[in-house]
The first five atom37 places (N, CA, C, CB, O) and aatype in JSON, in Angstrom:
{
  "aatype": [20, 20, 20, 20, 20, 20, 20, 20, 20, 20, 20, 20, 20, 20, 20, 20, 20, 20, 20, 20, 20, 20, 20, 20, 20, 20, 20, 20, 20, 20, 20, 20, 20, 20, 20, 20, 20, 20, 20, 20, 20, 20, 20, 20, 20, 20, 20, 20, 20, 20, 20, 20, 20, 20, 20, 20, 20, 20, 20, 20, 20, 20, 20, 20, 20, 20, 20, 20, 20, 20, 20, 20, 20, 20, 20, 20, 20, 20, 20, 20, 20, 20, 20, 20, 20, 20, 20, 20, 20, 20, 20, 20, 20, 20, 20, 20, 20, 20, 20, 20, 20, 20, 20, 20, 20, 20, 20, 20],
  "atom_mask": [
    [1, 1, 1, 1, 1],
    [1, 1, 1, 1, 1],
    [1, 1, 1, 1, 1],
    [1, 1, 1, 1, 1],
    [1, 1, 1, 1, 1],
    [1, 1, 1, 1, 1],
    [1, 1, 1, 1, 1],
    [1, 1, 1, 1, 1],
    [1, 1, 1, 1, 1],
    [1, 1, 1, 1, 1],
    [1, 1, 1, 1, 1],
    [1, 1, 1, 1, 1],
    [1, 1, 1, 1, 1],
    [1, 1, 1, 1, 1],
    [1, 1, 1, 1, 1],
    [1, 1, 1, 1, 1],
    [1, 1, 1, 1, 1],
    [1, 1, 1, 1, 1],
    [1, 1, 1, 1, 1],
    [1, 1, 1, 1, 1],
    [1, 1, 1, 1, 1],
    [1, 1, 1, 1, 1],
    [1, 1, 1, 1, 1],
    [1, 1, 1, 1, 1],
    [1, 1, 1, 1, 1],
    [1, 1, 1, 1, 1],
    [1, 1, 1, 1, 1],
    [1, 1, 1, 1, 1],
    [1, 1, 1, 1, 1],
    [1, 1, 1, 1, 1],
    [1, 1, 1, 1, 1],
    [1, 1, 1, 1, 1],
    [1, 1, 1, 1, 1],
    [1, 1, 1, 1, 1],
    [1, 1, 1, 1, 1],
    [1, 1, 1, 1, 1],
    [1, 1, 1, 1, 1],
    [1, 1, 1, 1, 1],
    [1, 1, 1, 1, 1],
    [1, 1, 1, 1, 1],
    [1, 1, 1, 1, 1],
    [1, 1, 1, 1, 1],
    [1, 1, 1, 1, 1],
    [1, 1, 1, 1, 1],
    [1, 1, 1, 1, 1],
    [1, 1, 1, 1, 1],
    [1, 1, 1, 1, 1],
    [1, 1, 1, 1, 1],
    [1, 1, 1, 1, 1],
    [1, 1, 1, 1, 1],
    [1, 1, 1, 1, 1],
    [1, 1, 1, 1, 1],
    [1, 1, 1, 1, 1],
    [1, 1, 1, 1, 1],
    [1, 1, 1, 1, 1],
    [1, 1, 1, 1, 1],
    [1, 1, 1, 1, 1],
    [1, 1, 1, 1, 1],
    [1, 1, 1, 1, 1],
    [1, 1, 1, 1, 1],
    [1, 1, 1, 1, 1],
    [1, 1, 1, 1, 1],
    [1, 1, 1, 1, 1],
    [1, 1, 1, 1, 1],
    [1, 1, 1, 1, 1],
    [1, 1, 1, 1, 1],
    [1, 1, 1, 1, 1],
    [1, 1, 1, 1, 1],
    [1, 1, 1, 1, 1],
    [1, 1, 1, 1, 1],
    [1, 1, 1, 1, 1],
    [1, 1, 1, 1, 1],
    [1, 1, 1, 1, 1],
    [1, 1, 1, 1, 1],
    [1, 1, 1, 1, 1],
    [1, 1, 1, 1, 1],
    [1, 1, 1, 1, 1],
    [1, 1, 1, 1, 1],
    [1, 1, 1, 1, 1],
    [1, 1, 1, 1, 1],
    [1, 1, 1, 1, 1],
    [1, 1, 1, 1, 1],
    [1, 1, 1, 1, 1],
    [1, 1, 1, 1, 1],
    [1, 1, 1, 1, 1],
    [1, 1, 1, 1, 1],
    [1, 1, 1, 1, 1],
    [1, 1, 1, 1, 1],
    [1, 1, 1, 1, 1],
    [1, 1, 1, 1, 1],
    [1, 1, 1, 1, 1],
    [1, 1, 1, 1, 1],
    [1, 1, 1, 1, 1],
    [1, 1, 1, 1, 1],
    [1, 1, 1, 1, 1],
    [1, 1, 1, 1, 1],
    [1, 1, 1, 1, 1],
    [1, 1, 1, 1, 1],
    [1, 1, 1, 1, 1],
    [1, 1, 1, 1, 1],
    [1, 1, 1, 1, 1],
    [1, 1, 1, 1, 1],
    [1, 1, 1, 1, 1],
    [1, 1, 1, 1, 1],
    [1, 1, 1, 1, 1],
    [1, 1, 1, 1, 1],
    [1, 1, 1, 1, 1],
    [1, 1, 1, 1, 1]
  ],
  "atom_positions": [
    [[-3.05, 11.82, -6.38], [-2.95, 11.51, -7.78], [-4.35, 11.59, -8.39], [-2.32, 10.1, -8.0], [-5.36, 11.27, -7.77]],
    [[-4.35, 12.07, -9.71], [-5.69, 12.71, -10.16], [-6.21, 10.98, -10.47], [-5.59, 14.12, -11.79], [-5.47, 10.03, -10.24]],
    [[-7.84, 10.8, -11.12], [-8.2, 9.93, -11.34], [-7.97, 9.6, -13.4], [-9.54, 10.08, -10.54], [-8.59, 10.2, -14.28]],
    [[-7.01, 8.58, -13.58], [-7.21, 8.38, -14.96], [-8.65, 8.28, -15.97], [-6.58, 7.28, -15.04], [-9.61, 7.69, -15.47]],
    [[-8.77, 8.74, -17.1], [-9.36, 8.8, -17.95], [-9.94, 7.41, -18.16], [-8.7, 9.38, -18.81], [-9.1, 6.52, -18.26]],
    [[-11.51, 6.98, -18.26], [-11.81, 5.82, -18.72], [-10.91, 5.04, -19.55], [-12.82, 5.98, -19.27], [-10.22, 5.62, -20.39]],
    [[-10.86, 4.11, -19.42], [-9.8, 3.06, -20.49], [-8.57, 3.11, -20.54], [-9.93, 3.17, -21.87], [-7.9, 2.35, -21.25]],
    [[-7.86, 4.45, -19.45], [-6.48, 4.31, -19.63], [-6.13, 3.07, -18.73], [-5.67, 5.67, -19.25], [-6.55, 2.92, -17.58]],
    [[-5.22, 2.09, -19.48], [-4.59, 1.97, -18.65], [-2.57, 1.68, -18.59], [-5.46, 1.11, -18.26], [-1.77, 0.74, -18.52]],
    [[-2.56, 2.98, -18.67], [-1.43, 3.0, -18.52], [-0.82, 3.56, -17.35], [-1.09, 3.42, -19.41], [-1.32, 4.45, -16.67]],
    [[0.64, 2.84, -17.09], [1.07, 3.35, -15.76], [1.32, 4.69, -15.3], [2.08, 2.85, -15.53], [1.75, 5.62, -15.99]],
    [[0.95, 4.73, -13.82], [0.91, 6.23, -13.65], [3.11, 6.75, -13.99], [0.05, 6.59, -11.45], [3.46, 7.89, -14.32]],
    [[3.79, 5.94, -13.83], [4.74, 6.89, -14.28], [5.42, 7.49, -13.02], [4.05, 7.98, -15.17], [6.27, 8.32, -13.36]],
    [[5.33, 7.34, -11.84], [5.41, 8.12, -11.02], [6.16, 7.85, -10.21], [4.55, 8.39, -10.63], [6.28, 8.43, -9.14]],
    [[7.12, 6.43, -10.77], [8.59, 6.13, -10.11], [8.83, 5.0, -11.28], [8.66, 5.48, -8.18], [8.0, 4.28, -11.84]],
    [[10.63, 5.12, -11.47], [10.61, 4.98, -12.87], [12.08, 4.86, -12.82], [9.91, 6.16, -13.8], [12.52, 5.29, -11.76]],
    [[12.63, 4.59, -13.32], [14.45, 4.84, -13.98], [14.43, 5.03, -15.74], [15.68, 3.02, -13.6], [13.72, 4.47, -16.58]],
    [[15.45, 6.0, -15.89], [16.19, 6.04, -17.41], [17.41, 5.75, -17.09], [16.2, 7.45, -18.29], [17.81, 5.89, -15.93]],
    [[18.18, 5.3, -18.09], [19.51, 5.01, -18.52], [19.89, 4.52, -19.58], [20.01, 4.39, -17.87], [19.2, 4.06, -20.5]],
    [[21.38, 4.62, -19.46], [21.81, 4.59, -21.34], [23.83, 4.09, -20.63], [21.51, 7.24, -22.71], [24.54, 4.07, -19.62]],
    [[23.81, 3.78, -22.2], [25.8, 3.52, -22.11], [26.04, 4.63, -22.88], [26.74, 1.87, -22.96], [25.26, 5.33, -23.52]],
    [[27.83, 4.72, -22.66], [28.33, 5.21, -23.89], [28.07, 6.57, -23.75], [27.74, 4.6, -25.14], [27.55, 6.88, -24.83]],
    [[28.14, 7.99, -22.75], [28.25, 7.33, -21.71], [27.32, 6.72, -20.34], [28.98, 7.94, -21.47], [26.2, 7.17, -20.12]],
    [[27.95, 5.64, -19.44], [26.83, 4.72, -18.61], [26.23, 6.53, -17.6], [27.95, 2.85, -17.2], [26.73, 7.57, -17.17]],
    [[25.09, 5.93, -17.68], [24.33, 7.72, -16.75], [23.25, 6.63, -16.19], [23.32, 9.66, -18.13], [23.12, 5.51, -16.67]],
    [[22.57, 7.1, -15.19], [20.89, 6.8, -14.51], [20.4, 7.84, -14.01], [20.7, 5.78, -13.29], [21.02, 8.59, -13.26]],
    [[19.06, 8.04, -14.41], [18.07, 9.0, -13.55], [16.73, 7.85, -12.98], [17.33, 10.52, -14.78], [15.9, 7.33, -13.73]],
    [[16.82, 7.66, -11.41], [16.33, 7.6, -10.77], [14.87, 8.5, -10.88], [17.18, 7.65, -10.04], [15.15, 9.63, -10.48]],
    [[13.55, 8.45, -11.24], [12.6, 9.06, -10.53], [11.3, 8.52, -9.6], [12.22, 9.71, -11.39], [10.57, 7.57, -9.87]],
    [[11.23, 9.31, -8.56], [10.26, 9.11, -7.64], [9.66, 10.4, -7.47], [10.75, 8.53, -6.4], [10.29, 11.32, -6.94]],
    [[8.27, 10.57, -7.97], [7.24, 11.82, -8.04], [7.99, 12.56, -9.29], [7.14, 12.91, -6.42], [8.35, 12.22, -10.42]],
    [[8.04, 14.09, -8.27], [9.05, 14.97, -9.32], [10.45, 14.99, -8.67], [8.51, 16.69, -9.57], [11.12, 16.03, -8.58]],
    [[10.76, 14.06, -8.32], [12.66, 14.41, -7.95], [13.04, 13.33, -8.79], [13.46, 14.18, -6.01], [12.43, 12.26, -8.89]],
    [[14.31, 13.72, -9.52], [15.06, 12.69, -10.33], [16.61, 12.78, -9.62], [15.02, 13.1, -12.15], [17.2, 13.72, -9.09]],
    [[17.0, 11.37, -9.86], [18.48, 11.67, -8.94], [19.45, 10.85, -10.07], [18.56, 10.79, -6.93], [19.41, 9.65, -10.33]],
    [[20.45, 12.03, -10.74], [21.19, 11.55, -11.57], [22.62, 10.9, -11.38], [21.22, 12.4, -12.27], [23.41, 11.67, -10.85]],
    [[23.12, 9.63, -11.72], [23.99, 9.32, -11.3], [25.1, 8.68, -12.33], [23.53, 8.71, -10.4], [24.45, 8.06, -13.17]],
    [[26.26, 8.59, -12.56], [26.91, 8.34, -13.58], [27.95, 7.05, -12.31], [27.68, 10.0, -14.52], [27.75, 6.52, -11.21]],
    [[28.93, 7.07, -13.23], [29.84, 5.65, -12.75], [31.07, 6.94, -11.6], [31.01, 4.42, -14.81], [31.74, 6.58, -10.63]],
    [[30.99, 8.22, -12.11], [32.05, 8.97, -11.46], [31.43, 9.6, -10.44], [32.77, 9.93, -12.31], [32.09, 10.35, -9.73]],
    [[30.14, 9.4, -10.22], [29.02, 9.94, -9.13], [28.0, 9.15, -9.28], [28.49, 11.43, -9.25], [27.03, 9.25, -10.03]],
    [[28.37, 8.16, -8.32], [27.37, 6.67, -8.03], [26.6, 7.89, -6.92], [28.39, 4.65, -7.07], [25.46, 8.05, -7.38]],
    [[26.72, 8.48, -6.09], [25.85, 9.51, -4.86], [24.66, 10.0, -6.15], [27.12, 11.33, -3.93], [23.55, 9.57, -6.48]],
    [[25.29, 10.8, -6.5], [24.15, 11.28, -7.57], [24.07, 12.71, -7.36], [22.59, 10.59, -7.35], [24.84, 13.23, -6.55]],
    [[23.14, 13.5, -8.07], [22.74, 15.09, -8.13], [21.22, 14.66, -8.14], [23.36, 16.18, -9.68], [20.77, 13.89, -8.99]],
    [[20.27, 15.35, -6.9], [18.62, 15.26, -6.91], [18.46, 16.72, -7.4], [17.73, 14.89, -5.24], [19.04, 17.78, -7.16]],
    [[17.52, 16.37, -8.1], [16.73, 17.54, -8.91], [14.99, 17.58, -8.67], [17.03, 17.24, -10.67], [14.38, 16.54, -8.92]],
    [[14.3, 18.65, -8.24], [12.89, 18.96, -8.65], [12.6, 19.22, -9.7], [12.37, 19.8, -8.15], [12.97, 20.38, -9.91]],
    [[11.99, 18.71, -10.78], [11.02, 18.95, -11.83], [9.84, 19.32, -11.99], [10.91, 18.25, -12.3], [8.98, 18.8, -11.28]],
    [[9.44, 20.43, -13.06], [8.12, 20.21, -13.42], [8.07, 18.75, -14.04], [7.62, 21.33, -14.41], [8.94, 17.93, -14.31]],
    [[6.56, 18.78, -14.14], [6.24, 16.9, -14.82], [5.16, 17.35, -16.27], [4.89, 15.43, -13.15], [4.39, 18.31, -16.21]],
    [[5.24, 16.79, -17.02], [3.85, 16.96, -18.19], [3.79, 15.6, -18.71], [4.07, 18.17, -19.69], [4.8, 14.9, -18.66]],
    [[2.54, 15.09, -19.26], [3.01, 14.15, -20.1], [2.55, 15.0, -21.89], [2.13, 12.45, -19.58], [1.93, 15.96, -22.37]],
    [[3.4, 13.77, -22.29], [3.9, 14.09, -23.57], [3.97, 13.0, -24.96], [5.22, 14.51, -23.22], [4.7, 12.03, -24.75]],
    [[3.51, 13.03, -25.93], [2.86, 12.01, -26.65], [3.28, 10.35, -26.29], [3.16, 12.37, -28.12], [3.97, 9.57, -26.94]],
    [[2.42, 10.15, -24.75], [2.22, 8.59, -24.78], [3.27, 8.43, -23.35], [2.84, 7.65, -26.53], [3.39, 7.42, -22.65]],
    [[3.99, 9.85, -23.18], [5.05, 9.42, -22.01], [4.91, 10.43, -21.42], [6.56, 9.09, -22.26], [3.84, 11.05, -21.41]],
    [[6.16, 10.88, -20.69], [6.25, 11.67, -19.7], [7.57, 12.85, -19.74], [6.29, 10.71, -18.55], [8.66, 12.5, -20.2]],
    [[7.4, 14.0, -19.32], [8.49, 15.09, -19.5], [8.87, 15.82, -18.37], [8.11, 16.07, -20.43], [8.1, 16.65, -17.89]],
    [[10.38, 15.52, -17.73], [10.49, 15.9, -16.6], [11.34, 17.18, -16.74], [10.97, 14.85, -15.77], [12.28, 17.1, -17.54]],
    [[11.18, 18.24, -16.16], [12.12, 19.57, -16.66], [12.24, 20.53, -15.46], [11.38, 20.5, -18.01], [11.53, 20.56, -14.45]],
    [[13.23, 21.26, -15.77], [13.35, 22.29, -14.55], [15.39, 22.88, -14.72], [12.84, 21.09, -12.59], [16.07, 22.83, -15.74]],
    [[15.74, 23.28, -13.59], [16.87, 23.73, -13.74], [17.42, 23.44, -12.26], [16.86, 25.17, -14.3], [16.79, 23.38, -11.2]],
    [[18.84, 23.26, -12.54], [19.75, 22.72, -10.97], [21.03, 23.24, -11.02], [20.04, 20.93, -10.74], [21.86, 23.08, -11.93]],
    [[21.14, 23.78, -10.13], [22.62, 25.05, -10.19], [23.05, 26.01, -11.68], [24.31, 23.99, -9.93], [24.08, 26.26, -12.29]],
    [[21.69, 26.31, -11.79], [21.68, 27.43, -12.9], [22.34, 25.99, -14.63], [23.37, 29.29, -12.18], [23.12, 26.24, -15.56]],
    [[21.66, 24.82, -14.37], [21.32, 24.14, -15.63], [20.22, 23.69, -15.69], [22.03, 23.2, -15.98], [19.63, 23.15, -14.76]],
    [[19.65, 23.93, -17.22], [18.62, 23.49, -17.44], [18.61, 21.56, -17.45], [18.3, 24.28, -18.71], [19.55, 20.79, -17.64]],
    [[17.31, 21.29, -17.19], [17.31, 19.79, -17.25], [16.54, 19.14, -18.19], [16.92, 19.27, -16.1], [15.97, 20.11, -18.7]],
    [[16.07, 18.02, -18.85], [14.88, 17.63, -19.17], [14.95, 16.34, -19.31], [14.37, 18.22, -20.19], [16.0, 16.03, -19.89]],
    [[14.32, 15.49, -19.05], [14.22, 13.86, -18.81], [13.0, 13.97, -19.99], [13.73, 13.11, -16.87], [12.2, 14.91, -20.05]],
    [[13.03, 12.94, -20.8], [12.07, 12.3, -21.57], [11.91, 11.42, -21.87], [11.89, 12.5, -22.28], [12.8, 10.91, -22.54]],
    [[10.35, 10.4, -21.52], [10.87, 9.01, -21.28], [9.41, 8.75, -22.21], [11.16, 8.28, -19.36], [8.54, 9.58, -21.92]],
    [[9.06, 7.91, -23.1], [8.14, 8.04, -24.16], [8.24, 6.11, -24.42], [8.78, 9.34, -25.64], [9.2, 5.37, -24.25]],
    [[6.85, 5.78, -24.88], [6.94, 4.13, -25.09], [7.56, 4.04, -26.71], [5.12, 3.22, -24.92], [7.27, 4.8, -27.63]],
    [[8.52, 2.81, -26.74], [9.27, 2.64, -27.76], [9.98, 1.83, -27.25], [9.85, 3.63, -28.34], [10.65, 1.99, -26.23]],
    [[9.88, 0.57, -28.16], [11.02, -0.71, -27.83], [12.93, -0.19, -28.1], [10.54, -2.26, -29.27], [13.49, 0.17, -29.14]],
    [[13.43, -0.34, -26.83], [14.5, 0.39, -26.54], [15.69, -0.93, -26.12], [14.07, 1.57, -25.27], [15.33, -1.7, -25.23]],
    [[16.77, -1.11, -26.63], [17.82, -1.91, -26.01], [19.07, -1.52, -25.78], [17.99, -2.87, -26.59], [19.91, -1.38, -26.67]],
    [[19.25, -1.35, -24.65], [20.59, -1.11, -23.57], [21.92, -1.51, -24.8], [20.56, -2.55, -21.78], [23.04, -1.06, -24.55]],
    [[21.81, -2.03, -25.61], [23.16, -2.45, -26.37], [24.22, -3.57, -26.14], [23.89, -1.45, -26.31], [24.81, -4.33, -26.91]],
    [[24.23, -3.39, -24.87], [25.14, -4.83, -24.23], [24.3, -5.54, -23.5], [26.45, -4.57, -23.18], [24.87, -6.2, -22.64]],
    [[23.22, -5.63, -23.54], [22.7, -7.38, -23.08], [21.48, -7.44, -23.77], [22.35, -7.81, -21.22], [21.08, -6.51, -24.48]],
    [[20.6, -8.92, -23.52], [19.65, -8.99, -24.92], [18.76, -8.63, -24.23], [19.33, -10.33, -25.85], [17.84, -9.45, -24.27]],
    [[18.52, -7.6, -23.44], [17.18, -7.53, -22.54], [16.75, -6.29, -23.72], [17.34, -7.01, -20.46], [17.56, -5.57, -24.3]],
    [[15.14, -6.3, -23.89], [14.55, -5.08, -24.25], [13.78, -4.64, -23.22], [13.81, -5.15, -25.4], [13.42, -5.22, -22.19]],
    [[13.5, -3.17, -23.77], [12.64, -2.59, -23.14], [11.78, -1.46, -23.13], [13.04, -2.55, -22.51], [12.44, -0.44, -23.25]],
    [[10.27, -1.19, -23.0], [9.31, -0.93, -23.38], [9.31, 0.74, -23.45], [8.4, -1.65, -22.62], [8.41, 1.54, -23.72]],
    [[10.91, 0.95, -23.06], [10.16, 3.01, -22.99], [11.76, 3.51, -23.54], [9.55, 4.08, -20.51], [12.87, 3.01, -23.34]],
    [[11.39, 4.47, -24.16], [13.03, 4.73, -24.84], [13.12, 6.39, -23.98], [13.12, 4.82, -27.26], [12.16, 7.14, -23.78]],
    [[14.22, 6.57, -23.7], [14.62, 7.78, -22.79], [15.33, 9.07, -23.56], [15.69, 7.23, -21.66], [15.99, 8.72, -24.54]],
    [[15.31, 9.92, -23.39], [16.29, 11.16, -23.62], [16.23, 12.04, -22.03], [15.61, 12.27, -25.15], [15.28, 12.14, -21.26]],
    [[17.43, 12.53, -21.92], [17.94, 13.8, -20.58], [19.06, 14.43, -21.27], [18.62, 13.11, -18.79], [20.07, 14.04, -21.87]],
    [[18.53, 15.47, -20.99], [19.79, 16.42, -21.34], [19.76, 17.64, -20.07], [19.58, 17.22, -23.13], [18.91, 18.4, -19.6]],
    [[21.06, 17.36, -19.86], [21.56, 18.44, -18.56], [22.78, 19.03, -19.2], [22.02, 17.63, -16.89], [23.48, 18.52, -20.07]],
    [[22.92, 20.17, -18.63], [23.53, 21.48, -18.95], [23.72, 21.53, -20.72], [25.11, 21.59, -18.05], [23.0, 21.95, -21.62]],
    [[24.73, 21.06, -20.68], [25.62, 21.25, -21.93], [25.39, 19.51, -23.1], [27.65, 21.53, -21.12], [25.43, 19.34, -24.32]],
    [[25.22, 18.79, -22.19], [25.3, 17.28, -22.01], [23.91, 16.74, -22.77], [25.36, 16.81, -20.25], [22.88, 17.38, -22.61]],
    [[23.92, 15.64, -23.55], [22.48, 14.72, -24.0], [22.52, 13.45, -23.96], [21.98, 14.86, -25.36], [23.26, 13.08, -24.88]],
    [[22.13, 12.61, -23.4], [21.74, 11.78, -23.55], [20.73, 10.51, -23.66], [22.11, 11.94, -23.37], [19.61, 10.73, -23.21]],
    [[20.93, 9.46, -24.09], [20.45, 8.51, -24.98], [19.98, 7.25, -24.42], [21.41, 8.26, -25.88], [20.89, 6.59, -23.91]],
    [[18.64, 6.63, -24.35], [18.93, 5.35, -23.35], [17.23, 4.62, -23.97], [19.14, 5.9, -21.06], [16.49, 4.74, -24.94]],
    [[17.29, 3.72, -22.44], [15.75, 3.02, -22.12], [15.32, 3.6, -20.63], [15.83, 1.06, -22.05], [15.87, 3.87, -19.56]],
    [[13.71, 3.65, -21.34], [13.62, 3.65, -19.46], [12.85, 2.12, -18.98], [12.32, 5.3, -18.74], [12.93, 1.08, -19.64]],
    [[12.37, 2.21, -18.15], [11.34, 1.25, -17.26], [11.0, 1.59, -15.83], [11.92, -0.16, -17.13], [11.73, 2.12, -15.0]],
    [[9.65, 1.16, -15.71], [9.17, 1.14, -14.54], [10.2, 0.9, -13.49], [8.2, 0.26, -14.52], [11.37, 0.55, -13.66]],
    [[9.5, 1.19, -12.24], [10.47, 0.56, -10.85], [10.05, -0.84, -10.73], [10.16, 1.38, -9.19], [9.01, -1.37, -11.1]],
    [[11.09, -1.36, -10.11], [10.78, -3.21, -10.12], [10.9, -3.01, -8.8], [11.96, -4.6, -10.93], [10.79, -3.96, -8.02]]
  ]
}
């Protein structure tokens, strides 16, 4: 991992979850593999990404059985909708045809 810029200190980003309801989805990431999982595929689909960051966050992209992918996870107070938890990173992924909408956060 490269060395951050004086004064950053923000997290490296480099294991992480997004998710959203409506419908319920998770992307799992650790490095560049994201592992997407919905309620009808708790197993999941792992994907390699390129990585960039991107104003203040991070942009995960690439393609998996001939679909494009892109995870975008950016700081912005974000709430799940059904419980009062907030949280500090707001998400977008869109795979194939599909977009969706969420929060992210660090790994706990």
């Amino acid at each position: 991992m490269a060395k951050r810029a004086p004064g950053d200190a923000t997290p490296p980003m480099t294991v992480f979850r997004a998710f959203g309801n409506e419908p319920f989805w998770n992307v799992n990431v650790e490095g560049d593999t994201l592992t997407f999982t919905t309620p009808d595929d708790p197993v999941g689909v792992a994907m390699q990404g390129g990585r960039r960051a991107v104003d203040g966050g991070i942009e995960l992209h690439g393609t998996h059985a001939g679909k494009a992918f892109t995870l975008s996870v950016a700081p912005g107070e974000c709430s799940d909708g059904m419980s009062d938890e907030v949280y500090a990173m707001t998400a977008r992924f869109h795979f194939g045809d599909m977009d969706y909408t969420g929060c992210g956060e660090a790994a706990k």
